[in-house]
N, CA, C, O and CB atoms as a CASP TS submission, in Angstrom:
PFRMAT TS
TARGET T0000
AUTHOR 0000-0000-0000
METHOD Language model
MODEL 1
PARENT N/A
ATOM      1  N   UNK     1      35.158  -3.884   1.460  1.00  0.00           N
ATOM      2  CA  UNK     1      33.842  -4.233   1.946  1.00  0.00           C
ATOM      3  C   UNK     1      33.049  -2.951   2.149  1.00  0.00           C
ATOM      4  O   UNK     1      32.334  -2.404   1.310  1.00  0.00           O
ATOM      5  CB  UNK     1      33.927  -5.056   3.256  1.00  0.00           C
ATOM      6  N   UNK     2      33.318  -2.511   3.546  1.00  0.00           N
ATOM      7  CA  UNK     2      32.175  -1.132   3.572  1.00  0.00           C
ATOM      8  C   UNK     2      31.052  -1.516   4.396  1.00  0.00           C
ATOM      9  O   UNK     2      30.858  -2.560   5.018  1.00  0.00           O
ATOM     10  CB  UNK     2      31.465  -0.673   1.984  1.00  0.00           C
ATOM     11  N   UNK     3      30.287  -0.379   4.271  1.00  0.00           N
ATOM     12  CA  UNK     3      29.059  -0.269   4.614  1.00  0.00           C
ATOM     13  C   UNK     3      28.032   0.202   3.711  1.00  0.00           C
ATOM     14  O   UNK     3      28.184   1.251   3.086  1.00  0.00           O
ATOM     15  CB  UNK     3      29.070   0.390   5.567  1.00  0.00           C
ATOM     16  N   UNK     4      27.019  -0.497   3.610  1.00  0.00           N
ATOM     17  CA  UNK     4      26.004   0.153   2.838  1.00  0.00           C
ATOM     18  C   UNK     4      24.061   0.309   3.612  1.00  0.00           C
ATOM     19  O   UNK     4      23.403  -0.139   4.551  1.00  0.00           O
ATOM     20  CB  UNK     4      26.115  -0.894   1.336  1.00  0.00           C
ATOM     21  N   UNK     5      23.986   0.752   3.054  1.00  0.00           N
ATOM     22  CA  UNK     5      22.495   1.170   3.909  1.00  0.00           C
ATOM     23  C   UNK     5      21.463   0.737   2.283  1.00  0.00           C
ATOM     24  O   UNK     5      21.700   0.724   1.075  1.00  0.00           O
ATOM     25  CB  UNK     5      22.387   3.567   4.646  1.00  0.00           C
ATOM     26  N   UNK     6      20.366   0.459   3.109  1.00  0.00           N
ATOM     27  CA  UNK     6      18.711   0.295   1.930  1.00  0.00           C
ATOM     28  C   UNK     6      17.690   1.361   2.570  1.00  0.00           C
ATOM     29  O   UNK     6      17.279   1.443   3.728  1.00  0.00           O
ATOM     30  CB  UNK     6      17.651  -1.694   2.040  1.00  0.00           C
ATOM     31  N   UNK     7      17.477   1.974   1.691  1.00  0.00           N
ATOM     32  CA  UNK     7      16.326   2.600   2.155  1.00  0.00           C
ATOM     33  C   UNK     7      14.929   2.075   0.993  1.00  0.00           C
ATOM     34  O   UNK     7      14.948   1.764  -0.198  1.00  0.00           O
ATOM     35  CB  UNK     7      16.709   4.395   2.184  1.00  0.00           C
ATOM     36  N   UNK     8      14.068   2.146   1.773  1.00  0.00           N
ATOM     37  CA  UNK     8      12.801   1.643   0.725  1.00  0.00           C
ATOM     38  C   UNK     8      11.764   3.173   0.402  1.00  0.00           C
ATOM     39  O   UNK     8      11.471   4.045   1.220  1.00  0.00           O
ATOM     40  CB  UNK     8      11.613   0.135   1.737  1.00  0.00           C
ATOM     41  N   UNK     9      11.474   3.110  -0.712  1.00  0.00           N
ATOM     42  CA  UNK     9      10.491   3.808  -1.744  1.00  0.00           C
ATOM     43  C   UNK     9       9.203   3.550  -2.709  1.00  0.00           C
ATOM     44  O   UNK     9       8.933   2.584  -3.422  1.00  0.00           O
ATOM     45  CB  UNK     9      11.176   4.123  -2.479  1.00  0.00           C
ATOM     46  N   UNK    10       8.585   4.638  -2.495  1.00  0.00           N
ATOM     47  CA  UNK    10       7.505   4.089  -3.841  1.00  0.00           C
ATOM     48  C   UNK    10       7.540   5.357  -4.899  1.00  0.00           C
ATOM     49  O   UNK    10       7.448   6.580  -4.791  1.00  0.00           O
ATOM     50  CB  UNK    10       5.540   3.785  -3.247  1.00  0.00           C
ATOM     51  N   UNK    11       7.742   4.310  -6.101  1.00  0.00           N
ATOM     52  CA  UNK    11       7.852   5.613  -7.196  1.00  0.00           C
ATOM     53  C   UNK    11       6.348   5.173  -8.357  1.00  0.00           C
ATOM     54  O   UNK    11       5.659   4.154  -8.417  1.00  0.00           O
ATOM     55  CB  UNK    11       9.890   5.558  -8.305  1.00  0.00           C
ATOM     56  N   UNK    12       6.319   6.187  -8.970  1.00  0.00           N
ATOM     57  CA  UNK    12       5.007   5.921  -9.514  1.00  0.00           C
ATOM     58  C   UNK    12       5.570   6.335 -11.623  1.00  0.00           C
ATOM     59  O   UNK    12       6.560   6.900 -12.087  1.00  0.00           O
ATOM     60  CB  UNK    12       3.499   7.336  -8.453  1.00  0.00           C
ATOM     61  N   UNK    13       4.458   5.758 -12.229  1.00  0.00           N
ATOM     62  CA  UNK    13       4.813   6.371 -14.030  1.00  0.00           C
ATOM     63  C   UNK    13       3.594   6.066 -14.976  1.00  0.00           C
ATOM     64  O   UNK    13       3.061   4.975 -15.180  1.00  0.00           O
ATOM     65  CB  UNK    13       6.333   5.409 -14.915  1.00  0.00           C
ATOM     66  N   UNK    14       3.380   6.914 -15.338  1.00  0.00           N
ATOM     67  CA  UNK    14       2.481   6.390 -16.643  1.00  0.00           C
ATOM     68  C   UNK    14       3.217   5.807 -17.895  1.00  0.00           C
ATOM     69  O   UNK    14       2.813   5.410 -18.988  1.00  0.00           O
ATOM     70  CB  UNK    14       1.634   7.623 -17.238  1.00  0.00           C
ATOM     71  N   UNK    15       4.006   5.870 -17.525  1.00  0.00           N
ATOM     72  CA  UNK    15       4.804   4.849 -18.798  1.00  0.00           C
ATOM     73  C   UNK    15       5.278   3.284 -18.451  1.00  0.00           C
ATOM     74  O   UNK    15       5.430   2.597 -19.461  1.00  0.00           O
ATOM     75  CB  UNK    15       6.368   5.628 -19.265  1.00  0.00           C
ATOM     76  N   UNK    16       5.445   2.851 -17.625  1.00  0.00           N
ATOM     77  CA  UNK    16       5.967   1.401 -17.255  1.00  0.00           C
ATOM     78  C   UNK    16       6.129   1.125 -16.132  1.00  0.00           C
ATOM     79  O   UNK    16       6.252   2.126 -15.427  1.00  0.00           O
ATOM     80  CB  UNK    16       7.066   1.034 -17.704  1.00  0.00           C
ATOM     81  N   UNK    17       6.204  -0.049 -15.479  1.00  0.00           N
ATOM     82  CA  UNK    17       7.035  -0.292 -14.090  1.00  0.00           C
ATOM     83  C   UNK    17       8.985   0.131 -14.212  1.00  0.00           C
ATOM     84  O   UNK    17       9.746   0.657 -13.400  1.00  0.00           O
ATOM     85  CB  UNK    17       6.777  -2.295 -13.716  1.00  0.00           C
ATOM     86  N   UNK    18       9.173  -0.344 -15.448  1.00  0.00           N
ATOM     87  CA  UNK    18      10.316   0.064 -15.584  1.00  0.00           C
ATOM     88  C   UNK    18      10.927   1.122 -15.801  1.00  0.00           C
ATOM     89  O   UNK    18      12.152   1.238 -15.831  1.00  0.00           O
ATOM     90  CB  UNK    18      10.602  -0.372 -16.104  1.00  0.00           C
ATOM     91  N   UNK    19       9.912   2.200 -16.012  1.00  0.00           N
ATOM     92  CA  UNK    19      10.372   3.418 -15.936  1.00  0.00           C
ATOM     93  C   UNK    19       9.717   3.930 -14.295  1.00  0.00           C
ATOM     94  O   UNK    19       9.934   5.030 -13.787  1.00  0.00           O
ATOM     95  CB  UNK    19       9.845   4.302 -17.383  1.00  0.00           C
ATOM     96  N   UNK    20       8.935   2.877 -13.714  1.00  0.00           N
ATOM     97  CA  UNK    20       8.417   3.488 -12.388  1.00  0.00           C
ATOM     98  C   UNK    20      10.293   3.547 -11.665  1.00  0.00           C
ATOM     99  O   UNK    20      10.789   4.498 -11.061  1.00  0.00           O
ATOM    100  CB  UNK    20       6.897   2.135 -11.341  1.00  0.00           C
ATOM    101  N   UNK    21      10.931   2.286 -11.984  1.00  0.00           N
ATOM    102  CA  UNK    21      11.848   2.090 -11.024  1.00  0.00           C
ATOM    103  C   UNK    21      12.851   3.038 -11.334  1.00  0.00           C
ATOM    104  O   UNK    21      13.653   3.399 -10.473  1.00  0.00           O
ATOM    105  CB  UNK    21      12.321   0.739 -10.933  1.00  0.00           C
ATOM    106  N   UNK    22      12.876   3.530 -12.655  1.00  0.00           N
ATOM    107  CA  UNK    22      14.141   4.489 -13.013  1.00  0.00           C
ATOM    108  C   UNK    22      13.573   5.855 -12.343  1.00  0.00           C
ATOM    109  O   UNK    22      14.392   6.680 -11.938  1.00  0.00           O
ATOM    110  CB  UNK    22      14.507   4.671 -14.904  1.00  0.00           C
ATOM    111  N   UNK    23      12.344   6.076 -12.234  1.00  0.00           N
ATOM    112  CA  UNK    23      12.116   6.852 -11.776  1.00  0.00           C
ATOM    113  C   UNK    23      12.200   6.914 -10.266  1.00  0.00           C
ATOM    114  O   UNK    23      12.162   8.057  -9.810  1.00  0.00           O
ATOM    115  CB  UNK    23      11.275   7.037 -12.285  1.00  0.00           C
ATOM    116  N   UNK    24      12.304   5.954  -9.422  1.00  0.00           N
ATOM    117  CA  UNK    24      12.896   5.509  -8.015  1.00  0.00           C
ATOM    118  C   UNK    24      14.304   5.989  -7.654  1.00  0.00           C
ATOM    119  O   UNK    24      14.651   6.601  -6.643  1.00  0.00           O
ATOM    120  CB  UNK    24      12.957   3.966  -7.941  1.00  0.00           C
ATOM    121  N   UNK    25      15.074   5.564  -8.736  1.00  0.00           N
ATOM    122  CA  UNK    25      16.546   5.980  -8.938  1.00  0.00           C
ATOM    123  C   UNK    25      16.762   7.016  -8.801  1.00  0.00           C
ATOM    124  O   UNK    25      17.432   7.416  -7.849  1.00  0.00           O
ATOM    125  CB  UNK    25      17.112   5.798  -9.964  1.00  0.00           C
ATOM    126  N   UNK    26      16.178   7.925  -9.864  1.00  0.00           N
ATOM    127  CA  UNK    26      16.413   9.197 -10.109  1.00  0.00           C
ATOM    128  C   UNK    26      16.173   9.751  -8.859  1.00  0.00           C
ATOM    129  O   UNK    26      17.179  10.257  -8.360  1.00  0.00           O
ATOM    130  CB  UNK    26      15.670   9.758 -11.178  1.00  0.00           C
ATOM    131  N   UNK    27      15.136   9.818  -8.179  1.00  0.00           N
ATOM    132  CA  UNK    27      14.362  10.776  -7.219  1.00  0.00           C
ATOM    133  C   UNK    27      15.549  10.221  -6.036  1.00  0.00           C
ATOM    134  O   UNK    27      15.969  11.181  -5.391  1.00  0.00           O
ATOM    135  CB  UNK    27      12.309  10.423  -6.902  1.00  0.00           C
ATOM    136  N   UNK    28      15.946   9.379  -5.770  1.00  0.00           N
ATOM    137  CA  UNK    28      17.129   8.644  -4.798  1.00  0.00           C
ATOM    138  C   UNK    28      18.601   9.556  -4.804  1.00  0.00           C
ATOM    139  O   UNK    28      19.237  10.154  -3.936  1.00  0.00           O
ATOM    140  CB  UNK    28      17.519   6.897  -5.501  1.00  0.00           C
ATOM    141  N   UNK    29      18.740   9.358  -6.012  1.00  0.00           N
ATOM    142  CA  UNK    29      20.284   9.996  -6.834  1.00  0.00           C
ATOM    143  C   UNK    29      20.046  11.897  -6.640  1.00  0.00           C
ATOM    144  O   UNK    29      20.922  12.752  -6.775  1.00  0.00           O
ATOM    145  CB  UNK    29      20.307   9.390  -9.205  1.00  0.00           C
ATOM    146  N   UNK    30      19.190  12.021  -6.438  1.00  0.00           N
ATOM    147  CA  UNK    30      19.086  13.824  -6.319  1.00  0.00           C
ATOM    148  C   UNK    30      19.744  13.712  -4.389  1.00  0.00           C
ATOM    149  O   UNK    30      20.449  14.702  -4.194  1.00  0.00           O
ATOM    150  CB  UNK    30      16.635  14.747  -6.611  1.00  0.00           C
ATOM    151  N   UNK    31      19.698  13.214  -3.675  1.00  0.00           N
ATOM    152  CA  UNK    31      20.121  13.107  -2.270  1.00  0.00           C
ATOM    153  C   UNK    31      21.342  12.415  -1.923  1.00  0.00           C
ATOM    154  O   UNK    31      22.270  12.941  -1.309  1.00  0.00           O
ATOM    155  CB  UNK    31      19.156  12.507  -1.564  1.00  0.00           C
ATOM    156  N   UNK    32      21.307  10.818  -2.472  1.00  0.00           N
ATOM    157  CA  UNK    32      21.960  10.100  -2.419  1.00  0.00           C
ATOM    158  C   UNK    32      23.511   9.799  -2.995  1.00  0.00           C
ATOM    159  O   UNK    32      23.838  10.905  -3.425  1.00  0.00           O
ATOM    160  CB  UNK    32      21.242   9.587  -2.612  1.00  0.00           C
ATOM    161  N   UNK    33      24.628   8.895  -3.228  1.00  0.00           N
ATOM    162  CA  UNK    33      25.631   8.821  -4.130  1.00  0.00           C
ATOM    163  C   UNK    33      25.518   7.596  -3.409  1.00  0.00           C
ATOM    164  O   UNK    33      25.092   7.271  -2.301  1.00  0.00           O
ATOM    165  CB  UNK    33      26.937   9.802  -4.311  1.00  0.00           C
ATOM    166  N   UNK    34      26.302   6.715  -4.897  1.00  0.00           N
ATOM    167  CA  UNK    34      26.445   5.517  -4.500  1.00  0.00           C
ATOM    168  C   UNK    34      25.611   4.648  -4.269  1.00  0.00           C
ATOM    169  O   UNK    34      25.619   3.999  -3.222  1.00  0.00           O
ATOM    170  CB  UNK    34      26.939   5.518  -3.744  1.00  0.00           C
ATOM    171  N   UNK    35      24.618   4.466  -5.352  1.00  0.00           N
ATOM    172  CA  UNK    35      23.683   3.878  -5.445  1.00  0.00           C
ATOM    173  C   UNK    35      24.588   2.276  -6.289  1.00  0.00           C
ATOM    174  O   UNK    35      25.459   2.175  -7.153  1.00  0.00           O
ATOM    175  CB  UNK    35      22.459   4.919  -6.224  1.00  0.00           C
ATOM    176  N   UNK    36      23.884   1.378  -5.554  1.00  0.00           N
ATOM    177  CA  UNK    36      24.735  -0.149  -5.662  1.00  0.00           C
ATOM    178  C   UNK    36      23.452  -1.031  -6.487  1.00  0.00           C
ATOM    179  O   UNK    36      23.878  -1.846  -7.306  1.00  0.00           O
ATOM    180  CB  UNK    36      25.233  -1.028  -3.698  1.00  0.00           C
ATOM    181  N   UNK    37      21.893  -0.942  -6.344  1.00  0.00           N
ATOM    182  CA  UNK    37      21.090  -2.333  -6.676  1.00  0.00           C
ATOM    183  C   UNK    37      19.719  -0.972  -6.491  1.00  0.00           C
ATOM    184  O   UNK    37      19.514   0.226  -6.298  1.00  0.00           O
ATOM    185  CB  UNK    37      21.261  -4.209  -5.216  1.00  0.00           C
ATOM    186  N   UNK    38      18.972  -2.566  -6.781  1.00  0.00           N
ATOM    187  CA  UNK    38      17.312  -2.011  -6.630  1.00  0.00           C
ATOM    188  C   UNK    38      16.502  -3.728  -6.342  1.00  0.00           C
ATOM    189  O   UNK    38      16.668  -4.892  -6.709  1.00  0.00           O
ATOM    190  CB  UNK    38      16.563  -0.974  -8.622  1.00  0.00           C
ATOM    191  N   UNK    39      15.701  -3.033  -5.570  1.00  0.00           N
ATOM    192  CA  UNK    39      15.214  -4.110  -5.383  1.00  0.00           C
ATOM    193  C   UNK    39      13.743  -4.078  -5.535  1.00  0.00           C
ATOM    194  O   UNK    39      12.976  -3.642  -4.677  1.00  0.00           O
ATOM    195  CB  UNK    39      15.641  -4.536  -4.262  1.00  0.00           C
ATOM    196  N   UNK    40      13.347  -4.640  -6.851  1.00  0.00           N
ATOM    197  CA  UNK    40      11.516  -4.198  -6.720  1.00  0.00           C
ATOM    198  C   UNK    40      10.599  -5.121  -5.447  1.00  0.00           C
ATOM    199  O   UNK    40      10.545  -6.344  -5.574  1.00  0.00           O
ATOM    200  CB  UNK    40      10.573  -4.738  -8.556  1.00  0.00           C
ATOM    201  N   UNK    41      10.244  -4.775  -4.830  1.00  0.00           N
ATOM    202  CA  UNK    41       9.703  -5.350  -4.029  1.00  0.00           C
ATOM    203  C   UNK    41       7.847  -5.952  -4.203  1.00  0.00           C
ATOM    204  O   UNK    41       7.270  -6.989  -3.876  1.00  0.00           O
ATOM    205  CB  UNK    41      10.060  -4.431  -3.046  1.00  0.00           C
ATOM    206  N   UNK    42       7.429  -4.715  -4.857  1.00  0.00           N
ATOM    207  CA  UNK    42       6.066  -4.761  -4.891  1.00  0.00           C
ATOM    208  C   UNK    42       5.734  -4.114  -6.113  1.00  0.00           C
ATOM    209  O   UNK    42       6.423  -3.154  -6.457  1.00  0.00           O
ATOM    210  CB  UNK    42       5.427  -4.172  -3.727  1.00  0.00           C
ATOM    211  N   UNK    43       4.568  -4.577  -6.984  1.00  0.00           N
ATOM    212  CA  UNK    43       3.910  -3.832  -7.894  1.00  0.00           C
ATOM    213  C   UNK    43       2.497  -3.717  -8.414  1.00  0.00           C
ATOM    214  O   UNK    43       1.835  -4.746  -8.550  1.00  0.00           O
ATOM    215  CB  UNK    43       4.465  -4.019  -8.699  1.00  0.00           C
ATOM    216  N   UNK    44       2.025  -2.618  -8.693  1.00  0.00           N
ATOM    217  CA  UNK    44       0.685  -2.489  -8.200  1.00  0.00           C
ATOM    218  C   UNK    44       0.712  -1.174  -9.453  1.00  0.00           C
ATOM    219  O   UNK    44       1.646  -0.490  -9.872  1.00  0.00           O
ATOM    220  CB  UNK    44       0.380  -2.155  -6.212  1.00  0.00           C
ATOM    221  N   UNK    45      -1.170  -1.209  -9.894  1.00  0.00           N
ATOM    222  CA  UNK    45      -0.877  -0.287 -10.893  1.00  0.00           C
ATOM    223  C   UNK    45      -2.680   0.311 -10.791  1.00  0.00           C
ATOM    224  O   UNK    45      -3.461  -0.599 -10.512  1.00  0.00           O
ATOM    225  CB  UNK    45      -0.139  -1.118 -12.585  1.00  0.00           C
ATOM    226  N   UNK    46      -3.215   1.477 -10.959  1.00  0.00           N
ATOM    227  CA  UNK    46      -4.254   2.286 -11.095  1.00  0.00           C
ATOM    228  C   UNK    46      -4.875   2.437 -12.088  1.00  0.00           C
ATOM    229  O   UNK    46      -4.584   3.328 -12.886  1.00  0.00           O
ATOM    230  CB  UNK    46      -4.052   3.215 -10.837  1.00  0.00           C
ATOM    231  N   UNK    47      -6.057   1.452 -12.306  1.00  0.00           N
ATOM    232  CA  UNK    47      -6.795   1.277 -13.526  1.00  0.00           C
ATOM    233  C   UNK    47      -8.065   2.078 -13.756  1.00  0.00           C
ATOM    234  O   UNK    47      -9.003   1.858 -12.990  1.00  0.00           O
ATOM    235  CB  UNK    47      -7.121  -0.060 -13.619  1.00  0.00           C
ATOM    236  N   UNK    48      -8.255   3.282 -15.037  1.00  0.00           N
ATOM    237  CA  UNK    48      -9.739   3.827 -15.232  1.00  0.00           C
ATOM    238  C   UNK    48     -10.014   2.967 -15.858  1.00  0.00           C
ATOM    239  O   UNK    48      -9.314   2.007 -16.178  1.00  0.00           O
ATOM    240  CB  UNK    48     -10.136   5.112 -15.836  1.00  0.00           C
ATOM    241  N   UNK    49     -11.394   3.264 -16.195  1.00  0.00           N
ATOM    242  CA  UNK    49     -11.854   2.920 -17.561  1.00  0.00           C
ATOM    243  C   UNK    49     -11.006   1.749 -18.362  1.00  0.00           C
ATOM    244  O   UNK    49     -10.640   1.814 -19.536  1.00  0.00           O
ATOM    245  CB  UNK    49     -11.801   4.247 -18.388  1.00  0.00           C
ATOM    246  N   UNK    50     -10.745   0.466 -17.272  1.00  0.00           N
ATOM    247  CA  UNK    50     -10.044  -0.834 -17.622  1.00  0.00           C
ATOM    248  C   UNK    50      -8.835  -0.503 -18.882  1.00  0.00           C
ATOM    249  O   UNK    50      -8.483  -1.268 -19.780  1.00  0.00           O
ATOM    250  CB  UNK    50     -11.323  -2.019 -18.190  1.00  0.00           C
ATOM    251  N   UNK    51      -8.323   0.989 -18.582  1.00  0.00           N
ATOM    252  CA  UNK    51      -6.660   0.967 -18.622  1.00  0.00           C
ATOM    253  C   UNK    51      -6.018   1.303 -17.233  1.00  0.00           C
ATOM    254  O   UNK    51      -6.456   1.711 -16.157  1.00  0.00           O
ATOM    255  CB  UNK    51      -6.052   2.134 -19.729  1.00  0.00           C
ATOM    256  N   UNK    52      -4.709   0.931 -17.756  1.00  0.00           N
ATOM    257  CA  UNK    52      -3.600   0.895 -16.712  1.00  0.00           C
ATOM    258  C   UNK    52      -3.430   2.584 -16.992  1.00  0.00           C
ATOM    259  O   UNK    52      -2.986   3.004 -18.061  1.00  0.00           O
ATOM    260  CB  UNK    52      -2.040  -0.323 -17.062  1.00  0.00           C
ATOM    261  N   UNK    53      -3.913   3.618 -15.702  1.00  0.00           N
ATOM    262  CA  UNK    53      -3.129   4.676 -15.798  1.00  0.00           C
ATOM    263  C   UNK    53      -1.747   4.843 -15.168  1.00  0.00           C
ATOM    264  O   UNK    53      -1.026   5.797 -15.461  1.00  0.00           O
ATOM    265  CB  UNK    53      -3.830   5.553 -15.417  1.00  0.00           C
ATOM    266  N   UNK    54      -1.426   3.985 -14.377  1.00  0.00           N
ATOM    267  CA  UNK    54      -0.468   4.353 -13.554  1.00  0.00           C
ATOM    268  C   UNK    54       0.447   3.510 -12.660  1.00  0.00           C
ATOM    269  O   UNK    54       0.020   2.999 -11.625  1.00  0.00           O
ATOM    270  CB  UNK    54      -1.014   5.077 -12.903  1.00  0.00           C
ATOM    271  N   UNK    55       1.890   3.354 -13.133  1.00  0.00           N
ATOM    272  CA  UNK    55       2.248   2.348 -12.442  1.00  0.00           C
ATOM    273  C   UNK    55       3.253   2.193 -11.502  1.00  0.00           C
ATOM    274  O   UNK    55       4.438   2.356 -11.789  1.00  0.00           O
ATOM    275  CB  UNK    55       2.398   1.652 -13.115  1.00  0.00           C
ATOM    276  N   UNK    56       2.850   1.882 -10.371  1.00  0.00           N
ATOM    277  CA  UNK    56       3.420   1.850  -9.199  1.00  0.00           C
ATOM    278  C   UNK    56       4.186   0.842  -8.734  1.00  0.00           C
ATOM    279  O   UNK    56       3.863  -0.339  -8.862  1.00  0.00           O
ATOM    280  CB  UNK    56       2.651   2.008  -8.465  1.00  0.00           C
ATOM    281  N   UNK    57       5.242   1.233  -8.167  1.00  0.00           N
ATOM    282  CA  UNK    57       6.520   0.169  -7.339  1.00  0.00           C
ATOM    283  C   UNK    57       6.447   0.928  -5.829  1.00  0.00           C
ATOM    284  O   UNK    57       6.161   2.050  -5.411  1.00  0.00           O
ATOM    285  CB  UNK    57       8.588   0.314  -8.204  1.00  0.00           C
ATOM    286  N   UNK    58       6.921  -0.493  -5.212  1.00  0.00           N
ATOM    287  CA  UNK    58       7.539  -0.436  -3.908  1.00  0.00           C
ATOM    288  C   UNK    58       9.312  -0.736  -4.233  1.00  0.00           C
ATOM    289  O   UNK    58       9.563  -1.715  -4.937  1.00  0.00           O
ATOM    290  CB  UNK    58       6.714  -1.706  -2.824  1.00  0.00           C
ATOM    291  N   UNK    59      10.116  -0.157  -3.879  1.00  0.00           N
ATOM    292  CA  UNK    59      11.541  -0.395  -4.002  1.00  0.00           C
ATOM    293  C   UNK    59      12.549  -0.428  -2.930  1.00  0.00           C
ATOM    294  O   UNK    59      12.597   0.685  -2.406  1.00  0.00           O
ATOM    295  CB  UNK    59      11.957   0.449  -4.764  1.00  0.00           C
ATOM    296  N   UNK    60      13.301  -1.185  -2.442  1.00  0.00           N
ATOM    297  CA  UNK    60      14.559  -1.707  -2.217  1.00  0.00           C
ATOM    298  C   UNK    60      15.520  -0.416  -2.645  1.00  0.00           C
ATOM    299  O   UNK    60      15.446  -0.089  -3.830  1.00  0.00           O
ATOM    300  CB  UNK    60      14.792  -3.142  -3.098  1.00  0.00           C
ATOM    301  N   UNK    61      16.197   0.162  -1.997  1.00  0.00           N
ATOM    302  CA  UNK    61      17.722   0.724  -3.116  1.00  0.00           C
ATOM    303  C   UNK    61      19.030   0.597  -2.037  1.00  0.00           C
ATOM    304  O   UNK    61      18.902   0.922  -0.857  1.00  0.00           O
ATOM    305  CB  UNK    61      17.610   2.924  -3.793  1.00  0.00           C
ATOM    306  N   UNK    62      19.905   0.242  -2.422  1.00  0.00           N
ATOM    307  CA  UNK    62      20.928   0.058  -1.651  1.00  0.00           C
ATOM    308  C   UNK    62      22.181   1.101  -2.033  1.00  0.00           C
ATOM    309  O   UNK    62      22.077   1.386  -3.226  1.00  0.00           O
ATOM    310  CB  UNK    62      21.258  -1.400  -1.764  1.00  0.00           C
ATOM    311  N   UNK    63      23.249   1.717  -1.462  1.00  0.00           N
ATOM    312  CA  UNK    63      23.898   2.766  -1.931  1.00  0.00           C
ATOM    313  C   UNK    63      25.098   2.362  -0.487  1.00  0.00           C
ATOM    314  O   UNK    63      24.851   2.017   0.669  1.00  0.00           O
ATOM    315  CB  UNK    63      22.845   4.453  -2.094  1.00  0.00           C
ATOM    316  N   UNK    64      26.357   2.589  -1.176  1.00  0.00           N
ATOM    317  CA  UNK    64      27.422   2.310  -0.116  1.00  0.00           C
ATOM    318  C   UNK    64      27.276   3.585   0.677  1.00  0.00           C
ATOM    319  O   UNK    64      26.495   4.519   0.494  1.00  0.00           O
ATOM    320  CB  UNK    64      29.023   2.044  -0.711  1.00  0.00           C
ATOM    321  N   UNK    65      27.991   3.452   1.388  1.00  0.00           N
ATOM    322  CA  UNK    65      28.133   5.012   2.849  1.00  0.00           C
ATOM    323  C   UNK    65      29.598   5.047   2.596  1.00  0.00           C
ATOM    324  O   UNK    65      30.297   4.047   2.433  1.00  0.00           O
ATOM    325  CB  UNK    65      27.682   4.611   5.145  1.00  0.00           C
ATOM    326  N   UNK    66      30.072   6.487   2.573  1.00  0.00           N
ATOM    327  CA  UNK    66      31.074   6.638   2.552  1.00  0.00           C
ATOM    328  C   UNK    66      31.899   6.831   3.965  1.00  0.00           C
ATOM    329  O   UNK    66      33.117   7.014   3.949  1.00  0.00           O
ATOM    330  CB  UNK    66      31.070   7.454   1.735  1.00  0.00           C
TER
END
């Protein structure tokens, strides 16, 4: 069983939400070990000139405790 902890984040990308969230990961995994899930919570994105520049998550990440 264990213990695990969530901490929540916002990661941002000009390439996708799905690279917003890998990019959540990543920035997590430089501190963290034991990263278990993700949880997108929220998504939201920064439009010029009626494009999408920029796309933003709220995230969930869960990681066991050793």
């Amino acid at each position: 069983m264990g213990v695990h902890k969530v901490i929540e984040v916002m990661a941002f990308s000009t390439e996708s939400w799905e690279d917003a969230a890998q990019e959540a990961i990543n920035g997590v995994a430089k501190n963290v070990r034991n990263i278990e899930s993700i949880y997108i919570q929220d998504k939201s994105g920064k439009v010029v000139d009626n494009r999408i520049v920029q796309y933003r998550i709220n995230a969930k990440i869960t990681f066991r405790v050793e």
